[in-house]
C-alpha positions in Angstrom: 36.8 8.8 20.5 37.1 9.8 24.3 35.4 6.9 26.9 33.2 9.4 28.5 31.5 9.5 24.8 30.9 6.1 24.2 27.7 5.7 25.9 26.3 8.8 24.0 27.6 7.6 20.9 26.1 3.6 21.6 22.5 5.6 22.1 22.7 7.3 18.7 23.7 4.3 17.6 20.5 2.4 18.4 18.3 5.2 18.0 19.6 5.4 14.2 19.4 1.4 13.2 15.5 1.7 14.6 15.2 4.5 12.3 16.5 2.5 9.5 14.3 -0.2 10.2 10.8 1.8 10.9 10.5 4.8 9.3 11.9 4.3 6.6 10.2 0.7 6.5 6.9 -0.8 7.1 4.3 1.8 6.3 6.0 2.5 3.4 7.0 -0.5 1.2 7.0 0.6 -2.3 3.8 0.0 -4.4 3.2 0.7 -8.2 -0.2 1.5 -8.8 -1.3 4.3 -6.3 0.0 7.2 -4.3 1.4 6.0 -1.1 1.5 2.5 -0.8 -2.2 1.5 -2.0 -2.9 -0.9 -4.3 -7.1 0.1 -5.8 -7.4 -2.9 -7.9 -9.7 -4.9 -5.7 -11.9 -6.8 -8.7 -10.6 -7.3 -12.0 -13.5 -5.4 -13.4 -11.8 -2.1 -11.8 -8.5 -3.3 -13.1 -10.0 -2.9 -16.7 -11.7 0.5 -16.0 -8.5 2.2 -14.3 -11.2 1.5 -10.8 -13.5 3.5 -12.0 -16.6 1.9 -10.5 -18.3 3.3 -7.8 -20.9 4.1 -9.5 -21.6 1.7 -11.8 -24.8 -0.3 -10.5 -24.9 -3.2 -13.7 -21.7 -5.1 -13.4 -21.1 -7.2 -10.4 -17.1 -6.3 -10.4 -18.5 -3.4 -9.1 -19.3 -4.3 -5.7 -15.5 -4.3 -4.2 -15.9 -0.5 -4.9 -19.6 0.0 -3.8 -21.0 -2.9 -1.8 -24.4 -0.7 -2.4 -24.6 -1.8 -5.8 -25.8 -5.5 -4.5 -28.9 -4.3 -4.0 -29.5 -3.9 -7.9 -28.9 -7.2 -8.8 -31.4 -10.2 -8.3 -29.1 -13.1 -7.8 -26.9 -14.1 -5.3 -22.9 -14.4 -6.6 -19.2 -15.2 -5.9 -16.9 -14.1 -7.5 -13.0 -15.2 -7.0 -9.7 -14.7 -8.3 -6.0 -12.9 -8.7 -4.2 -10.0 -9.8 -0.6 -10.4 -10.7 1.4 -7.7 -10.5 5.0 -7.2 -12.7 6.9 -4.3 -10.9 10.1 -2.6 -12.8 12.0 -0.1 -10.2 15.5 1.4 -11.1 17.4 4.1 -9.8 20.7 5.7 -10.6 23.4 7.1 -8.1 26.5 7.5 -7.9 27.4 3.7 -8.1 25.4 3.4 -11.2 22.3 2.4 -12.4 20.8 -0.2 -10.4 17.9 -2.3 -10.3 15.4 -3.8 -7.7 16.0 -6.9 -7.0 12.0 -7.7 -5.7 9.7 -10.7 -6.9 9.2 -10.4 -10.5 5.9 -11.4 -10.3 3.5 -10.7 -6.7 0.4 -12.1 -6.3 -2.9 -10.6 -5.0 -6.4 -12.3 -3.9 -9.4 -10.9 -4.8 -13.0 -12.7 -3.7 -16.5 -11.1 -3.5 -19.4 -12.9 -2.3 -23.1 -11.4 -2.3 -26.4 -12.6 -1.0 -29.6 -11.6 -0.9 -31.6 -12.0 1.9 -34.7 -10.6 1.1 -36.2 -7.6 -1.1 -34.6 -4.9 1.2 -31.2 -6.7 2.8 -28.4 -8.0 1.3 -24.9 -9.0 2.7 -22.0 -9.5 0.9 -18.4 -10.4 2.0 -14.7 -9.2 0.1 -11.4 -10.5 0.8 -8.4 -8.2 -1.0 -5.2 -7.1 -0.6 -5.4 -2.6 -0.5 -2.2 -1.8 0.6 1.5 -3.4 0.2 4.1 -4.7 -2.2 7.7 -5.3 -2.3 11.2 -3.7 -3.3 14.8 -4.9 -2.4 18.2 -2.8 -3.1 21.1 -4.4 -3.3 23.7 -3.6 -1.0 26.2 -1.0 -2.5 23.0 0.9 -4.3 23.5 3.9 -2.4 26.4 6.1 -2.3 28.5 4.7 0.8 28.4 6.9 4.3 31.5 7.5 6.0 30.2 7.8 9.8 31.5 5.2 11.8 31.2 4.9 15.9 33.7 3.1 17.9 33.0 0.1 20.9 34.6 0.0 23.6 36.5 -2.6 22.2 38.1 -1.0 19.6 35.5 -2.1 16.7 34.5 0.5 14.2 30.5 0.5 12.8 30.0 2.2 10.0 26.3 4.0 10.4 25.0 3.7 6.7 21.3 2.3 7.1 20.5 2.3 3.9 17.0 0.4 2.9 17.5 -3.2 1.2 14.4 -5.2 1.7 11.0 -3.9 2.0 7.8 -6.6 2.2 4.5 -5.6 3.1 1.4 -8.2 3.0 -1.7 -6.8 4.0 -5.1 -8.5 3.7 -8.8 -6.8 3.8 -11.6 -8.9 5.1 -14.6 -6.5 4.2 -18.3 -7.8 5.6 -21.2 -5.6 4.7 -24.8 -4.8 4.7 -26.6 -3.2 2.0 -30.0 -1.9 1.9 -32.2 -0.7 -0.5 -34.5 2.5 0.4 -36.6 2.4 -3.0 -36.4 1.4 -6.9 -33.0 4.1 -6.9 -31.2 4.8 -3.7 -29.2 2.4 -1.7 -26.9 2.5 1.2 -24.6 -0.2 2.7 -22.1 -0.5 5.9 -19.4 -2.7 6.6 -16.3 -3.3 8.3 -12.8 -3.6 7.2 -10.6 -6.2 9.0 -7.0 -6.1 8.3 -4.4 -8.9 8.7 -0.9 -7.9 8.3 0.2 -11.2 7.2 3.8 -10.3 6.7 6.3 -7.3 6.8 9.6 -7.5 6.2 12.2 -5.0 6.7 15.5 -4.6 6.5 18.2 -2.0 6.2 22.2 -2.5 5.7 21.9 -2.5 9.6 19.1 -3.9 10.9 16.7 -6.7 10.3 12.7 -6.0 11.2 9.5 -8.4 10.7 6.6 -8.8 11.7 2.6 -9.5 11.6 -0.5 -7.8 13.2 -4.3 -7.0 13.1 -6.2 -3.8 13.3 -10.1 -2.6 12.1 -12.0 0.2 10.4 -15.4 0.9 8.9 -16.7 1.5 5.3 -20.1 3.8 4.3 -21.6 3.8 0.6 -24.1 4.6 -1.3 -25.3 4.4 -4.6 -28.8 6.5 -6.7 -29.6 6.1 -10.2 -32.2 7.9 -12.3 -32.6 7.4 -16.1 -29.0 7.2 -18.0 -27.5 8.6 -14.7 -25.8 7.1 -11.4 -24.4 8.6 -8.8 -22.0 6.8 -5.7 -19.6 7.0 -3.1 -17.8 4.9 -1.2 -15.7 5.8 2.3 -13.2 3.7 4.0 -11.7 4.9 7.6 -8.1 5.2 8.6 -7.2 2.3 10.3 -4.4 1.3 12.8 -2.8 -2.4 12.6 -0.7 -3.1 15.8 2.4 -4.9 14.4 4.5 -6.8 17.1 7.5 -8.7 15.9 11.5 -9.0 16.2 14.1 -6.2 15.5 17.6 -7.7 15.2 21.0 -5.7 14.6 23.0 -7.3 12.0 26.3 -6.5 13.1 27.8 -8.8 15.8 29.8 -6.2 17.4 26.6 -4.5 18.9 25.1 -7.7 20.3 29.2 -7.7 21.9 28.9 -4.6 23.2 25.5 -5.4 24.6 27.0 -8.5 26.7 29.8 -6.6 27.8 28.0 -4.2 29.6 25.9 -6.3 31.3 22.2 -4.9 28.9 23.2 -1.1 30.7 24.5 0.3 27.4 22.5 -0.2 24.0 20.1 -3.0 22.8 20.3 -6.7 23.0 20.8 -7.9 19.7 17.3 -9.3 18.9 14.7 -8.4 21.2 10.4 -8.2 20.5 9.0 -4.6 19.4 5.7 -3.0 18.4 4.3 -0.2 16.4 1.2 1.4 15.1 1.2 1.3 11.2 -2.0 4.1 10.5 -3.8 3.1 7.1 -5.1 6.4 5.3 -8.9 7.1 5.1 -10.1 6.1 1.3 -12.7 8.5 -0.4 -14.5 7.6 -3.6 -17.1 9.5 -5.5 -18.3 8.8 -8.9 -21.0 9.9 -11.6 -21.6 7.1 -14.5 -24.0 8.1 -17.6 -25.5 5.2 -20.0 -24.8 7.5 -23.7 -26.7 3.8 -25.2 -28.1 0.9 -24.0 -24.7 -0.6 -24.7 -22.2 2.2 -24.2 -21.5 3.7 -20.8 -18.7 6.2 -19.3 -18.1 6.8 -15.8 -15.7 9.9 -14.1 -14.7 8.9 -10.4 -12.6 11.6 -8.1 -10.6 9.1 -5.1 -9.1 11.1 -2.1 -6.3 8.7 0.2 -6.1 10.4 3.7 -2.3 10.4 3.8 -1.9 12.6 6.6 -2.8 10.0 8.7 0.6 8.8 8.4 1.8 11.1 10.9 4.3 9.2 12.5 6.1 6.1 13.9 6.2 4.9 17.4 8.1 1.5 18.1 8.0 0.5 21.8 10.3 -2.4 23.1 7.5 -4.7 24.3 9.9 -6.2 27.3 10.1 -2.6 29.0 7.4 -0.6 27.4 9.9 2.0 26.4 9.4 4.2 23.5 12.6 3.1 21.3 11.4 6.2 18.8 8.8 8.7 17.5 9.5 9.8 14.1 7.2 12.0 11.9 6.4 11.4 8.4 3.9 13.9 7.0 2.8 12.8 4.1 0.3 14.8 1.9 -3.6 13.6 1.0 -3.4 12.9 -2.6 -6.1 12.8 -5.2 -6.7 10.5 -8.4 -8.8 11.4 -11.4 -10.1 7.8 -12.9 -12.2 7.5 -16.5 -13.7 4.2 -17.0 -15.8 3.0 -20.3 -18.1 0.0 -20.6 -19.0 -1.3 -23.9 -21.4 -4.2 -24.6 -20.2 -5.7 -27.9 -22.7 -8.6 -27.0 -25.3 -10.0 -25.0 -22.6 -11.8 -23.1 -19.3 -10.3 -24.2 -18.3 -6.8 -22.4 -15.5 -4.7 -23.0 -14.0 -2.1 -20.8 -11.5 0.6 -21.0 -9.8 3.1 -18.7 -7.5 5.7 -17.7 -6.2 7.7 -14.8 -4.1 10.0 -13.2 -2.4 9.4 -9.5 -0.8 12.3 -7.3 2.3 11.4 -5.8 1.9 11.6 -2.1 5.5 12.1 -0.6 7.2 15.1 -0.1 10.8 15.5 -1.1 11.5 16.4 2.9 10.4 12.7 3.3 11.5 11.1 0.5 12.4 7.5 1.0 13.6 4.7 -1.4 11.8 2.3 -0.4 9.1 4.0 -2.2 10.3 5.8 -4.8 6.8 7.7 -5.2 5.8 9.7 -8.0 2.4 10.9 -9.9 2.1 8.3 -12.6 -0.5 7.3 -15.6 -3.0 4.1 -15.5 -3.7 2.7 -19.0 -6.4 -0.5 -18.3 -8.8 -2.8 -20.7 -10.3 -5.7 -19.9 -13.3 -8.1 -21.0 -16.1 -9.6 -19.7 -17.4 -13.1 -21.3 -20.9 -14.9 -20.1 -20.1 -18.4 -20.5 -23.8 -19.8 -19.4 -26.4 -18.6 -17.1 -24.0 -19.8 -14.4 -20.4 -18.8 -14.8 -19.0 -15.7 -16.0 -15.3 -15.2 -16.7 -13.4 -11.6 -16.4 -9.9 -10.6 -17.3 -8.1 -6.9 -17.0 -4.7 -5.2 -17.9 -3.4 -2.5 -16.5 0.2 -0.2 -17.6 1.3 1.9 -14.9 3.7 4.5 -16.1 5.8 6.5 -13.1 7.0 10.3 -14.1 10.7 9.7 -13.3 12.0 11.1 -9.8 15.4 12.9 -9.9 15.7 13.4 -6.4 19.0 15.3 -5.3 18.4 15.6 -1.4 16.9 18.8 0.6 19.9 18.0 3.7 22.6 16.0 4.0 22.8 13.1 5.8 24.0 13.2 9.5 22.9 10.9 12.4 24.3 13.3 15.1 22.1 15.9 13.9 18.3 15.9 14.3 16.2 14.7 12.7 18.5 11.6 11.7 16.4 10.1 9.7 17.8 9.0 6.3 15.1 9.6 4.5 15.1 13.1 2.2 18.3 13.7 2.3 21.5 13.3 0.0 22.2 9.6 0.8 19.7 8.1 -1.0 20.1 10.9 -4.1 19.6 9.4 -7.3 17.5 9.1 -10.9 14.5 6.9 -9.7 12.5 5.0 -12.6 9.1 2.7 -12.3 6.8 1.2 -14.4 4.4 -2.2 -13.8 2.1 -4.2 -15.6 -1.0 -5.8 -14.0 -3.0 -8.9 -15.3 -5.9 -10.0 -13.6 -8.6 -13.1 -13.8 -11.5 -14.0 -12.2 -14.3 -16.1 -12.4 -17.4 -15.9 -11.4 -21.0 -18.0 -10.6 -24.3 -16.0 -9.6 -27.2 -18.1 -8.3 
């Protein structure tokens, strides 16, 4: 490679390992249970009715979905408790079949307080966890690149950022008011507060983590008449500002960084920020009581997708923009059936099933989600133990379509876009399924 190239080549070079570590990263850590990166089950009563409750004004589980149920009930509650989720990813390439190395077990809060404060106002307070999850490739999954770039002195980098670790822990602190307008219509608003507790993410190149904050708002509303209800529930996109370190793992960077005085490339850990934009969340449901003990409920969910437009890391020393990269996902729908059965005064059985749309084009494809439309199988109980304390358990089967993704380009990081993502380097046979167990107990007052 001639001198008068090596600072062109450097720049590609640090253009391509932030690619590595962002958009193919943090707003996109692989998740099993809904389009995207969203994980629905916020109560264990939705996991056990595939989240079909948004309009369902009887069970308390409901209120995660519809805070406007609250006003329905006459006692205060709390409810708390976990979902734990078993994730199974796989992919074959040309290396061979390989599998993800993640957590085999993650671990979810849920918590739902409500409390009346007179015959018109109630306030209620959740705590879960919508969006995140985890997957890690091995090194040597993907089919090996054979760009290199050479440092001034003499060292060869091979440019292969292939994802390894992805980690994404997000947290949802939802206050709300509810109010009740008569005997059948209610309407509640709140706030969504979300703590990015932890994202990790890594490529064969590069090492990015970090943490942040960022806010939205939530509408519903819930009417029932006879056997019927009707609700909806609305959550804004929201955008966290994330702010941690980006590090380059090979040594021979941070080298050439010293070398040239911090004129040519990036220093070889250094702070960063980006915006990660959380979709809008639609929900609109019609429940019908067919007995006094027998109910069935059809809910329609829309995730705004398309409001995960892009990427824009800055270099929070300088204020430069390090990269803007597009990701153009598509708004996805799912199609949830939930059934309620009262075997008992205090025993309550539920059943569900649903259908997710996958959200990601093949042009932005990444493994690191290895997204697909998939089937939700769910049951669950419900046992009164006293007047008091109530104790709820769930299971859910998620069941991916496989992906056989080929590649719409190849790979080539001196042509743009050089984005990894979509194209033949991450080719392979993707596979997923999870399971999902949930408990929670609960006391009303």
């Amino acid at each position: 490679m001639k001198p008068t190239h090596i600072g062109c080549t450097v720049a590609r070079f640090c253009r391509l390992i932030l690619i590595a570590s962002t958009s193919t990263g943090i707003a996109i850590t692989n998740t099993v249970q809904a389009s995207g990166f969203a994980v629905p089950e916020i109560s264990v009563a939705g996991l056990g009715t595939a989240n079909a409750l948004v309009a369902n004004a009887d069970d308390p589980g409901a209120f995660a979905f519809n805070p406007a149920a609250m006003v329905f009930h006459d006692r205060n509650s709390i409810a708390a408790g976990g979902l734990f989720i078993g994730p199974d990813f796989s992919v074959r390439t040309a290396n061979g079949r390989q599998e993800s190395q993640g957590a085999d077990w993650l671990v979810a809060p849920m918590m739902q307080a409500a409390i009346k404060l007179n015959d018109h106002w109630w306030a209620g307070l959740g705590i879960n966890a919508p969006f995140g999850l985890e997957t890690r490739w091995a090194t040597g999954t993907f089919e090996p690149l054979t760009f290199t770039t050479t440092l001034p002195n003499g060292a060869e980098i091979p440019i292969s950022p292939q994802p390894t670790q992805s980690k994404l822990e997000t947290i949802d602190i939802v206050p709300t008011l509810s109010y009740r307008v008569n005997d059948q219509w209610s309407l509640s608003a709140g706030a969504d507060i979300y703590w990015l507790k932890s994202a990790q993410l890594n490529s064969s190149l590069t090492d990015l983590s970090g943490d942040g904050t960022g806010w939205g708002f939530n509408l519903s509303t819930l009417y029932q008449q006879g056997p019927w209800s009707l609700g909806a529930n609305f959550h804004s996109a929201a955008t966290v500002k994330v702010t941690g370190k980006f590090r380059p793992l090979n040594q021979n960077l941070a080298a050439l960084y010293i070398q040239s005085g911090g004129l040519m490339g990036l220093p070889p850990a250094q702070s960063a920020e980006l915006d990660l934009n959380l979709p809008w969340r639609l929900q609109l449901g019609a429940r019908y009581k067919l007995t006094p003990k027998l109910a069935v409920e059809f809910d329609w969910t829309r995730m705004g997708w398309s409001e995960f437009d892009r990427i824009q890391v800055e270099s929070r020393d300088t204020g430069q923009v390090l990269l803007e990269d597009r990701n153009q996902w598509q708004d996805a729908s799912a199609y949830r059936l939930g059934v309620t059965f009262k075997l008992t005064p205090e025993t309550l059985l539920r059943f569900g099933y649903a259908y997710d749309e996958n959200a990601q084009p093949d042009d932005y494809f990444s493994a690191r989600v290895p997204d697909n439309d998939r089937q939700l199988f769910s049951l669950g109980v419900s046992q009164q133990l006293s007047d008091t304390w109530r104790i709820d358990a769930g299971y859910t089967f998620v069941m991916f379509e496989d992906r056989d993704f080929d590649g719409v380009r190849p790979y080539n990081p001196y042509q743009a876009p050089a984005d990894i993502n979509g194209t033949t380097a991450i080719a392979g046979e993707y596979q997923s399924q999870a399971h999902l167990i949930g408990i929670e107990v609960s006391m009303s007052f």
